[in-house]
Residue frames relative to the residue before (quaternion, step in Angstrom):
aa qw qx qy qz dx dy dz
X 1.0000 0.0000 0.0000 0.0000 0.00 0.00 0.00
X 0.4033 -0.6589 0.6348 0.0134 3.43 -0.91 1.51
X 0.1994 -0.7707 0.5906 0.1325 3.74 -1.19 1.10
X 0.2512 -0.7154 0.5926 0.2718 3.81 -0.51 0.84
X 0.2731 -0.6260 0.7209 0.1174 3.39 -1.07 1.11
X 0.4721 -0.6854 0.4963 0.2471 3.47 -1.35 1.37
X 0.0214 0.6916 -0.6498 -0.3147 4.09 -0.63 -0.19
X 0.5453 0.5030 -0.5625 0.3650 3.71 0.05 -0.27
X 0.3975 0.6840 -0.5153 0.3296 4.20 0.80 0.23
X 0.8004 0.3492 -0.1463 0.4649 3.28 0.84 -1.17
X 0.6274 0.4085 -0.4713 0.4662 3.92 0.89 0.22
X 0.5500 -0.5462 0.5512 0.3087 3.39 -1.64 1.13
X 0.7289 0.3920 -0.4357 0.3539 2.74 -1.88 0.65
X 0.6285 0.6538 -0.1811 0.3804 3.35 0.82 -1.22
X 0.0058 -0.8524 0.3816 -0.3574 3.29 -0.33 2.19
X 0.2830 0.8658 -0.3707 0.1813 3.21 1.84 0.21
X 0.7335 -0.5161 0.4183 0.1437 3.43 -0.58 1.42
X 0.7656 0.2568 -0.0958 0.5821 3.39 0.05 -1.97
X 0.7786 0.4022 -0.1901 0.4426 3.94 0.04 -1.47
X 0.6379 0.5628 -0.4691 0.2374 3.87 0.03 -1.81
X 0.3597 -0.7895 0.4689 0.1657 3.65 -0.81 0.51
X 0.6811 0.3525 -0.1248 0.6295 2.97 2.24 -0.46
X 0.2185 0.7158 -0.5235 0.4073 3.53 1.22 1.10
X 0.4675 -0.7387 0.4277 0.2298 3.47 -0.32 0.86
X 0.6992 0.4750 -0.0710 0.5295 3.05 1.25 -1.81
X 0.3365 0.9276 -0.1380 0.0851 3.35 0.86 -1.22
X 0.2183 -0.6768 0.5672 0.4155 3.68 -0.35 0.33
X 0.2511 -0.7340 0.6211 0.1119 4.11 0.31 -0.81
X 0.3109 0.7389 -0.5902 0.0954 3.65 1.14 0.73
X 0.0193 0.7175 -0.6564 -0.2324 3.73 -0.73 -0.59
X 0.5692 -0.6681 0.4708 0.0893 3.55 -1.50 0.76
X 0.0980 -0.6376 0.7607 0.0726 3.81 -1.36 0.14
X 0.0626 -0.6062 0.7826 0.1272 3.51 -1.08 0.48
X 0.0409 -0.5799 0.8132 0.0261 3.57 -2.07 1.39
X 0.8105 0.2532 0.0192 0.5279 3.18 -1.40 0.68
X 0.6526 -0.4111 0.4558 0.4442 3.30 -1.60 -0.79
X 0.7171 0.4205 -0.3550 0.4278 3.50 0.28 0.32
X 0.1752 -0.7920 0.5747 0.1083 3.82 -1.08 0.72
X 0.3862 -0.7918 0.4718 -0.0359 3.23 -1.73 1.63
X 0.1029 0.7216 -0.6840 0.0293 3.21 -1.15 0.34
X 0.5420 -0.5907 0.5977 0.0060 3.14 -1.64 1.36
X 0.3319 0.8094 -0.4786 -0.0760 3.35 -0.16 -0.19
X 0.2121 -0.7688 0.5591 0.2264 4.26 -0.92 -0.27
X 0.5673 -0.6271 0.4735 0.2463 3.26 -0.36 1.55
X 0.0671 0.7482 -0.6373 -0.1722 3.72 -0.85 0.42
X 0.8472 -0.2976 0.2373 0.3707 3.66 -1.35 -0.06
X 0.6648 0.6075 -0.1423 0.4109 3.17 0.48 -1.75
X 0.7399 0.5281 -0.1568 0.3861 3.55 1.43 -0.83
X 0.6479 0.6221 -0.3357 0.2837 3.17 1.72 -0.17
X 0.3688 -0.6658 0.6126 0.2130 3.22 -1.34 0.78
X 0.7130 0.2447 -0.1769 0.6328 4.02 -0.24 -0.84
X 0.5663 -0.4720 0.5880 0.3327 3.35 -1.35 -0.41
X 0.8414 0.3002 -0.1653 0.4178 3.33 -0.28 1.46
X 0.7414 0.3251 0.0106 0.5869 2.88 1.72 -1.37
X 0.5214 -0.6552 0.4541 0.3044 3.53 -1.24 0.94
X 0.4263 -0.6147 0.5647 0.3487 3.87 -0.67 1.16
X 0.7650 -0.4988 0.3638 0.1834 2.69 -1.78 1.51
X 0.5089 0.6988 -0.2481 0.4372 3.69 1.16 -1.68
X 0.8139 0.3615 -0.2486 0.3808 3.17 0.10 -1.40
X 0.8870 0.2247 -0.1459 0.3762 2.90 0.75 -0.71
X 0.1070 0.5830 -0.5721 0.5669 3.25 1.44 1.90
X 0.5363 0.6884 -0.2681 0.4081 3.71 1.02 -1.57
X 0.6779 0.6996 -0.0348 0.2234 2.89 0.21 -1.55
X 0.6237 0.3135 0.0179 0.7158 2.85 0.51 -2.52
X 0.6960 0.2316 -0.4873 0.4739 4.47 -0.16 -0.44
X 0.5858 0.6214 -0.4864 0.1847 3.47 0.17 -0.29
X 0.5656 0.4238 -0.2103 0.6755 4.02 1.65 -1.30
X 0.6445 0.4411 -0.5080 0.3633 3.43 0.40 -0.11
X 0.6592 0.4097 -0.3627 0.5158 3.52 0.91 -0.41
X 0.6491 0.5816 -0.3771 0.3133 3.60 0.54 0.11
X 0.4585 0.5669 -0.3121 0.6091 2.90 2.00 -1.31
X 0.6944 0.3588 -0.4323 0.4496 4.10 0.14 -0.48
X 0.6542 0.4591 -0.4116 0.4379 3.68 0.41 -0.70
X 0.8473 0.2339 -0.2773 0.3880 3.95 0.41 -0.65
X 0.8102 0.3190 -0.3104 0.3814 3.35 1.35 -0.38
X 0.5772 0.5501 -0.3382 0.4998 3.39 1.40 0.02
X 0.3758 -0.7908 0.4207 0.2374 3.21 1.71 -0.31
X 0.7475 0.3980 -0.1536 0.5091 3.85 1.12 0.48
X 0.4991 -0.6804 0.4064 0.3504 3.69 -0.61 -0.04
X 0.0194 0.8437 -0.5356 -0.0286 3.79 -0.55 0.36
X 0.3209 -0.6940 0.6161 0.1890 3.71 -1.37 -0.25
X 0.5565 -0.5934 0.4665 0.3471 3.57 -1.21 1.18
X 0.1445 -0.7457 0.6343 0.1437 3.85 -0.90 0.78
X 0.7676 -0.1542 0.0118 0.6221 3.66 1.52 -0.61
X 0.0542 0.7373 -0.6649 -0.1065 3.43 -1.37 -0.01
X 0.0699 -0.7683 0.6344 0.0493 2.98 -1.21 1.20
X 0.3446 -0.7843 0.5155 0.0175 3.71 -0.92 1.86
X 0.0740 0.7836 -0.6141 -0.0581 3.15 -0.84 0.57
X 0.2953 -0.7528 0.5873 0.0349 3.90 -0.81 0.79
X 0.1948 -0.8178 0.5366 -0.0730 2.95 -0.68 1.40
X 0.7482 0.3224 0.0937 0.5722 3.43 0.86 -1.36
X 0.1323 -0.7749 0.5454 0.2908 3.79 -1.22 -0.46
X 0.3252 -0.7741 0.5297 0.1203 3.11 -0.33 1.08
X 0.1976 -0.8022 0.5608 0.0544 3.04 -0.33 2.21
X 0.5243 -0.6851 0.3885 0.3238 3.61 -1.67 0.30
X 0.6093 0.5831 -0.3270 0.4264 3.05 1.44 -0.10
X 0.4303 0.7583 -0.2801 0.4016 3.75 2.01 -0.48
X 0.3505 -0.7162 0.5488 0.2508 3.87 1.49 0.02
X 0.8415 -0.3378 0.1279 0.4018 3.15 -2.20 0.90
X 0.4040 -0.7008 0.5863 -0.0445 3.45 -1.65 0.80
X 0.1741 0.7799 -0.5894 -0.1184 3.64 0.18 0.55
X 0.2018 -0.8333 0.4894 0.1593 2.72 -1.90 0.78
X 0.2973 -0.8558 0.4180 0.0671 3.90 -0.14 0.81
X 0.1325 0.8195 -0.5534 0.0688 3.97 -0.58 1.23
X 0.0451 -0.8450 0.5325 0.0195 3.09 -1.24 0.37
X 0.4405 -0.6396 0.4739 0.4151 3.99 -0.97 0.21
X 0.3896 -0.6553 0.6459 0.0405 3.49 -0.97 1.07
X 0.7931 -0.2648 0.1071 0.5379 3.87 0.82 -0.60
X 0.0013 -0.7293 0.6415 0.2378 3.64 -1.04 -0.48
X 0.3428 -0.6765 0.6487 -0.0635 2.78 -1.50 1.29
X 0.7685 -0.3329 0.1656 0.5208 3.35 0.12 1.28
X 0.7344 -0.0849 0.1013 0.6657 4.21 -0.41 -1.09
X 0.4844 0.5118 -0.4646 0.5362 4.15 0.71 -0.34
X 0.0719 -0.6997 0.7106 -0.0173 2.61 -1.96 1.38
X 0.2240 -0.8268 0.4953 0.1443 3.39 -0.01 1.07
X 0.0015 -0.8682 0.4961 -0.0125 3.85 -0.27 1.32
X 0.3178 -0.6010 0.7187 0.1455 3.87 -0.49 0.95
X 0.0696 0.7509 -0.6547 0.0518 3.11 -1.45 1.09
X 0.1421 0.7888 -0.5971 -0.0326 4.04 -0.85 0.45
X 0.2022 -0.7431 0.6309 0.0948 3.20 -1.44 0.67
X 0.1302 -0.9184 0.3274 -0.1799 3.61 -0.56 1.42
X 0.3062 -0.8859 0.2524 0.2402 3.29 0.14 1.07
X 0.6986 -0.4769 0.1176 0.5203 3.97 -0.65 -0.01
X 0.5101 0.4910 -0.4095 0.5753 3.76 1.45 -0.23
X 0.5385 -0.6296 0.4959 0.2602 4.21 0.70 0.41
X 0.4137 0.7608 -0.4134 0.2814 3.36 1.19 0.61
X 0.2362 -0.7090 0.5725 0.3373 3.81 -0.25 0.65
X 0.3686 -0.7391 0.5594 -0.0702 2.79 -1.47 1.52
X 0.6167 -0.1196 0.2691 0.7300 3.83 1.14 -1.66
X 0.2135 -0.6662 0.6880 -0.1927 2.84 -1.57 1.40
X 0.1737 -0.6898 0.6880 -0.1436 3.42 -0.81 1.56
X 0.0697 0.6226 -0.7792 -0.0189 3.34 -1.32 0.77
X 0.0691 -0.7150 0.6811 -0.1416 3.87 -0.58 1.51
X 0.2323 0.7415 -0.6256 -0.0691 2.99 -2.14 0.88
X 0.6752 -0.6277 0.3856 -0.0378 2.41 -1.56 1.98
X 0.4509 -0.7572 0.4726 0.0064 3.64 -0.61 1.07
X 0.2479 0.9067 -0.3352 -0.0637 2.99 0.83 0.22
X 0.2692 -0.8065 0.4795 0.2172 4.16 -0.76 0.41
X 0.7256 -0.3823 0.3528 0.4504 3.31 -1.16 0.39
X 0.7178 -0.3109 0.5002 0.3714 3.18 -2.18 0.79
X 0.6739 0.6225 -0.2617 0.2998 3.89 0.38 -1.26
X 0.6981 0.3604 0.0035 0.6186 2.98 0.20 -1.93
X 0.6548 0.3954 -0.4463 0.4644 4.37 0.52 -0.04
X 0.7254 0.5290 -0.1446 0.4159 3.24 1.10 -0.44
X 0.6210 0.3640 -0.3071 0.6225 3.77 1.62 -0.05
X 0.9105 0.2843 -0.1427 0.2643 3.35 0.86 -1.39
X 0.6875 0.4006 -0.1234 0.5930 3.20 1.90 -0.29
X 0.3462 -0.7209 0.5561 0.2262 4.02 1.47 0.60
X 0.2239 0.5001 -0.7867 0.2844 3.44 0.39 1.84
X 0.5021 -0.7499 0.4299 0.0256 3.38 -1.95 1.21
X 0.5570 -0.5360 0.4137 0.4808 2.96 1.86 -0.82
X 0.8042 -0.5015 0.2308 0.2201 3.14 -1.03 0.96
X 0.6793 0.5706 -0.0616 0.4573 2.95 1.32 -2.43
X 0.8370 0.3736 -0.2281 0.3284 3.42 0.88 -1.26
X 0.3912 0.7958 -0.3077 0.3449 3.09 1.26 1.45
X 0.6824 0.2158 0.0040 0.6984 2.53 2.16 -1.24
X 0.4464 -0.7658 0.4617 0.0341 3.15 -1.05 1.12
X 0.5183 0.4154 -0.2316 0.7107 3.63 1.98 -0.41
C-alpha cells in the first residue's frame, strides 16, 4: 500500500471539506492507492451524526464522492467533476462501530467519463453504502490552468 501525499496542502486558499487537513470542521480524509483501487481509513466523529448513533447519510455520499475524485486525480491522472452518483445504503454505519475503510475504483472510461465503483465498509468488512459516480473529466491542460491539478508526480513522495 502506496500513501498519496496531498499537494493542494500547500496552495492558499485551499479548504476542501472532504481532503483539507486543516479544515476545522472537516472530514480530513487522506488516501493510499493498492493495486488498482484507492483507500481510506477513516473514524466516524460526532459532529457527523445523522440518526442517533449512525453516520448521516450526506456524509457519507461525501465521502464515497470525495475518493472518487481522487481515484480521477491519481488514476486518470487529471482533474474532473461529479456528473452523477447513484448511492445505495445497505447497512448503518453506527458511530460507535470504530474506523471505516473506504475502497474505490474505475470500472471503465468512456472517453472524458469516468466510471467509479465506490464502497464504504465497516470493521467486520461489511458493505455498508455503495456509490457508483461519474466523473467528467478534462484534459491534462484545462486540469492544470483551471482546476490547480499538479501532476501526477506530486502525489507520490517515493
Amino acid at each position: 500500500m502506496r500513501k498519496i501525499h496531498n499537494p493542494f496542502r500547500a496552495r492558499e486558499g485551499y479548504h476542501c471539506f472532504g481532503c483539507s487537513p486543516d479544515h476545522l470542521s472537516g472530514l480530513k480524509l487522506s488516501f493510499y492507492e493498492e493495486g488498482d483501487e484507492l483507500i481510506s481509513t477513516w473514524v466516524p466523529k460526532s459532529q457527523f451524526e445523522g440518526y442517533h448513533g449512525v453516520l448521516h447519510g450526506g456524509i457519507q455520499a461525501t465521502i464515497m464522492d470525495e475518493i472518487a475524485s481522487w481515484v480521477v486525480y491519481v488514476k486518470v491522472k487529471v482533474a474532473g467533476v461529479t456528473s452523477s452518483m447513484d448511492v445505495r445504503y445497505h447497512k448503518p454505519v453506527y458511530m460507535a462501530g470504530g474506523a471505516i475503510t473506504i475502497r474505490s475504483k474505475i470500472l471503465r472510461m468512456r472517453r472524458n467519463l469516468a466510471d467509479i465503483q465506490v464502497g464504504i465498509y465497516n470493521k467486520e468488512n461489511e458493505l455498508c453504502a455503495e456509490a457508483m459516480i461519474t466523473y467528467f473529466t478534462f484534459s491534462e491542460k484545462k486540469s492544470k490552468e483551471s482546476f490547480f491539478y499538479p501532476g501526477e508526480a506530486a502525489f507520490f513522495t517515493d
